[in-house]
N, C-alpha and C positions, 0 to 999 in steps of 0.2 A: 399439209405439213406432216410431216415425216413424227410419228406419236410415242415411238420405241425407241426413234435411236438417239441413244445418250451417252456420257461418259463414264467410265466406271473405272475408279481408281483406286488403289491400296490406302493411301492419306489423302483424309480431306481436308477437301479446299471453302475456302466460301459460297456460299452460295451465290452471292453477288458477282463472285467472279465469274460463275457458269452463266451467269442469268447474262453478262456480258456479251459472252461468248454465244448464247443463243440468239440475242437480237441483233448480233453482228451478221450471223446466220440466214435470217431472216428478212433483214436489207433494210431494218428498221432501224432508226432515231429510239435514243429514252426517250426524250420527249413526244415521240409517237406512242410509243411503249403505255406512257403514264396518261397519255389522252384514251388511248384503247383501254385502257385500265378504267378508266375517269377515278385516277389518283393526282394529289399535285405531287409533280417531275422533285422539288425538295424532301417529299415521303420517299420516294422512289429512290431518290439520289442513297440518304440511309441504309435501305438496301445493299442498293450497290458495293456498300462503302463499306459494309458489315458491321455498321453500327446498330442494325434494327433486324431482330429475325425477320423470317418468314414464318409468319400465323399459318392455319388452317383455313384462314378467310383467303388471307393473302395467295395461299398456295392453288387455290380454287379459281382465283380470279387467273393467276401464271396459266394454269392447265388452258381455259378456255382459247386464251389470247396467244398462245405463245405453240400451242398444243402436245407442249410435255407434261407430262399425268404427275397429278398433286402430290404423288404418293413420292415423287421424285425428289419435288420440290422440298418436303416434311421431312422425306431422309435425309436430303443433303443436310439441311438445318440442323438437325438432329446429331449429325455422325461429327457436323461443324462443332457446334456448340459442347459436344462430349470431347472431341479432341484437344477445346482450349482448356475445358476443365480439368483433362488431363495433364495438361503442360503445367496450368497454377498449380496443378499437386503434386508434380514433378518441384517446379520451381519452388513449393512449401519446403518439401524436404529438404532439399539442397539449403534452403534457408535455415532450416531448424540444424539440419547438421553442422553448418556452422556457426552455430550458436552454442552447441554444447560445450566449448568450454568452458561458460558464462554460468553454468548450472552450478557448479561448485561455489562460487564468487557470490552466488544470490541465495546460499543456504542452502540448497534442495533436501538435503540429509535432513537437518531443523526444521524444516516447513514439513517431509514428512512425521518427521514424530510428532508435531502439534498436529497432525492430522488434517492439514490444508492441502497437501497434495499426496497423489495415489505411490505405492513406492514400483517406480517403474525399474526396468534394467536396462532397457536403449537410452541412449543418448538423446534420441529425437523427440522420446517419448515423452522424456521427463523435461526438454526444450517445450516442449506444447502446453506439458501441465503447468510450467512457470509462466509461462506467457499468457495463458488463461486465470492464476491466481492474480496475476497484476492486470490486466485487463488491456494488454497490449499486443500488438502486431509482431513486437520485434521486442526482444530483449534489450536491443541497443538503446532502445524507447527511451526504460526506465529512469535512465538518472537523468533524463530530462524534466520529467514531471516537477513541477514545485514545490507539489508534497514532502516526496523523500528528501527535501531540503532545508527541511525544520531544523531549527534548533534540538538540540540534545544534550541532557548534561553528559560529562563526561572529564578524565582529566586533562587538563591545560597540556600536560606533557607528553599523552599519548594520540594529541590531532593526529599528527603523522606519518602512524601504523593504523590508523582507523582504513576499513575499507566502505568506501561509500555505496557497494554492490549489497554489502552486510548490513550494513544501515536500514538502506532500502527497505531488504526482505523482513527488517527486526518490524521499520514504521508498516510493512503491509499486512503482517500478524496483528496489528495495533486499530489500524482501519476493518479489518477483517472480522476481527471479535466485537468491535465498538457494534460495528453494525447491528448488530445479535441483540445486545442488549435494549432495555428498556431503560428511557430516561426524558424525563421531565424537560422543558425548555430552558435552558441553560438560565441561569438567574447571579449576578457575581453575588447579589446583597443578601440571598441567601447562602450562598458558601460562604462569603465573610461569615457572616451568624452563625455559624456551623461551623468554624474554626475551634472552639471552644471544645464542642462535644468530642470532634475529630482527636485532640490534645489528651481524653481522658482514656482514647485506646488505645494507648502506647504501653500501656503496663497490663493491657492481657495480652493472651496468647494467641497467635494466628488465628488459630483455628475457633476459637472466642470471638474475634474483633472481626475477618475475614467479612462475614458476609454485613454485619454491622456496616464496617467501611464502607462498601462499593452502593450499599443502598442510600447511605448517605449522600453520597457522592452524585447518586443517580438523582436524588430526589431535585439536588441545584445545575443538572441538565449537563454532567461531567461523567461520562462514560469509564471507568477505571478498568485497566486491560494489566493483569501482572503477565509479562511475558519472559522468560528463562534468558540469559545472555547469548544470546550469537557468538563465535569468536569474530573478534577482528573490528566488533563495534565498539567496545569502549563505553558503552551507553550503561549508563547508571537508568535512566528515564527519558521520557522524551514527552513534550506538550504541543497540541494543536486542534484546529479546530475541522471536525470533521463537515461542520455546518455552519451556519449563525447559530443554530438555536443546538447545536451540541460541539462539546468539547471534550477531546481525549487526554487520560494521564498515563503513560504505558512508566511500570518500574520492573527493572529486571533480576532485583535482588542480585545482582553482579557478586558483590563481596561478603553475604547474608547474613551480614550485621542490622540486627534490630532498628540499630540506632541512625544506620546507615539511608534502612528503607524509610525510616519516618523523615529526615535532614530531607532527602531526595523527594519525598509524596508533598511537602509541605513546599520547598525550594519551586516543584512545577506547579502546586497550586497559585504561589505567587507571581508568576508568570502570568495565570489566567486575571488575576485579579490588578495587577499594574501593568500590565502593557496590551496591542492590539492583539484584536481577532485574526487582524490581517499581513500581520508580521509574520516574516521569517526570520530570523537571524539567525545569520553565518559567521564564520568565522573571519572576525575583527574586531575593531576598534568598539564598533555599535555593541558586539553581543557579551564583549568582555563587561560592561558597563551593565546589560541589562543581565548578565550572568550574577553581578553582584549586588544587581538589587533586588533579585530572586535571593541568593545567598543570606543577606541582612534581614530579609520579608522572615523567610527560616527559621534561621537563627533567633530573633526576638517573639515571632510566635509561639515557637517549645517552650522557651525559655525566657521570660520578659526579661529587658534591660535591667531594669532597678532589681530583681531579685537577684539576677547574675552577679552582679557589683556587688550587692550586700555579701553575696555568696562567699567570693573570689576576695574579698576582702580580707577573710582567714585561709591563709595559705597553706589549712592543715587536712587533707582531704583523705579523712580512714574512709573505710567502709561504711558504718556507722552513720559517719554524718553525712553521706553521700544519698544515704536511700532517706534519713528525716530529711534533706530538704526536696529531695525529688519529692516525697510525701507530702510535705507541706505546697510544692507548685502543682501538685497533680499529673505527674509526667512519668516515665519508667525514667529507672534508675541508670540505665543503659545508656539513657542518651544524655545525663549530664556525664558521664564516665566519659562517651563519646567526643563530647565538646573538650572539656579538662583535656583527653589528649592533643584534639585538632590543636590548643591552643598551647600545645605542649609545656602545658601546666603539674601534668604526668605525666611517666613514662607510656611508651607505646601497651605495653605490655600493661599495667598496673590497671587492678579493678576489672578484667576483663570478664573475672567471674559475676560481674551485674551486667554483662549484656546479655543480649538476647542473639539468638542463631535462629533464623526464620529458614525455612527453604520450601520448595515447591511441592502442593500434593502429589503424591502418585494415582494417575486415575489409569 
């Protein structure tokens, strides 16, 4: 048999194809092929069919039988297997290119400044780095996941204009940092228990209370993520469960009212403590209902029922007796001001100087 002459082409081919083309050559059967082989003809077929390289084993056994030299058989493989990896990275780009208009819709500018993705200037670039923070193939992926389909508070009026691409990247900031942390095995009957001490840091100051909070929090297996507002999400907070044994509270300080962040940390704690682990709720009939008995959970945790009444009873609300009874409930002053307006028992405006204005460190 003829040991030199072979094909030599610009673009390669499979090898199975040549391997074809040489036993045709040679006035052999595969199934001779793979008996001279002492392979089973199903191994062999693989081959053919460029589902299965050629080894060095393989290639040695070709030379013998066939007597085109191994080094033939290992290039063709070789120049094969390089050329489809070239097409999927051909076909990556293409992919990611048209994905970039997706990059603006998922935050990328946001995710860079929290420092979760690198700040690129291509299009493609920063297509790869969003697709690697979310841990998917394809951008289009995303809003399939069930995740990014948790509930969120947010207002009734502005559903929408919410965009659910914004969402997404606020809950994958939320998932991202949860991870980082340290925390205990989620426990509800120690958060209940711990509702009390939570209620007494409302009247220090962030940067007082800040780490207080989140170790609390850690300790009853509740991860606490503050993350800055997205545009376009509307998300006040958002609650879910990263595990069984851990649960997330991301607040975004959206309108950085004091009184705003405490209604909203206490609103998703009650989430964690009456309803499932394994809920999502969306928007409807279901989550309006469990929206408001997260709201009333709130609500009478700050501020118990029977003191409110007593409160509300005198419909003369100076200054003065605003912060004695915050004093006497143990709550900042901020958040019965807070309530008094939601219940528009005051004007919007009035008492504003007992709130508090929280906003985000600079690091």
């Amino acid at each position: 048999m003829e040991t030199e002459s072979h094909f030599v082409s610009d673009l390669p081919i499979p090898p199975g194809e040549y391997l074809e083309e040489v036993v045709e050559e040679l006035g052999i059967s595969k199934g001779e092929l793979a008996t001279r082989m002492g392979r089973p003809l199903p191994k062999l077929s693989a081959i053919f069919s460029g589902k299965k390289a050629i080894t060095p084993d393989t290639a040695l056994q070709l030379e013998r039988v066939t007597g085109v030299g191994a080094h033939i058989w290992t290039g063709l493989e070789n120049d094969y297997r390089l050329s489809q990896a070239r097409r999927r990275a051909r076909e990556r780009e293409t992919q990611c290119k048209a994905e970039t208009p997706l990059v603006t819709k998922f935050c990328y500018r946001q995710l860079v400044v929290l420092g979760l993705v690198p700040q690129f200037t291509r299009g493609i670039d920063k297509v790869k780095a969003m697709q690697e923070i979310f841990g998917v193939m394809s951008l289009h992926s995303v809003l399939d996941v069930p995740r990014y389909q948790v509930a969120h508070r947010h207002g009734a009026r502005e559903v929408g204009d919410r965009s659910p691409e914004a969402v997404a990247a606020w809950l994958r900031v939320g998932e991202v940092k949860a991870r980082a942390k340290d925390c205990a095995p989620f426990d509800g009957q120690a958060l209940k228990s711990g509702l009390a001490k939570l209620r007494g840091l409302t009247s220090q100051a962030p940067e007082t209370f800040s780490y207080q909070l989140e170790q609390a929090l850690s300790e009853s297996g509740v991860a606490f993520v503050p993350c800055p507002h997205f545009p376009k999400t509307k998300a006040h907070g958002a609650t879910f469960f990263q595990s069984k044994d851990r649960a997330v509270v991301m607040l975004s300080l959206r309108y950085k009212w004091g009184d705003i962040f405490w209604f909203t940390l206490f609103h998703e704690l009650g989430h964690l403590l009456l309803h499932s682990k394994k809920d999502v709720i969306l928007e409807d009939k279901e989550k309006t209902i469990r929206e408001e008995e997260a709201d009333v959970f709130a609500r009478d945790q700050l501020i118990p029922a029977e003191d409110w009444t007593a409160f509300t009873s005198q419909p003369r609300y100076t200054s003065n007796r605003i912060r004695e009874f915050a004093s006497q409930t143990g709550i900042s002053a901020g958040i019965v001001v807070g309530r008094l307006q939601h219940e528009k028992r005051i004007l919007p405006s009035a008492h504003n100087e007992l709130r508090q204005r929280y906003q985000f460190a600079q690091k």
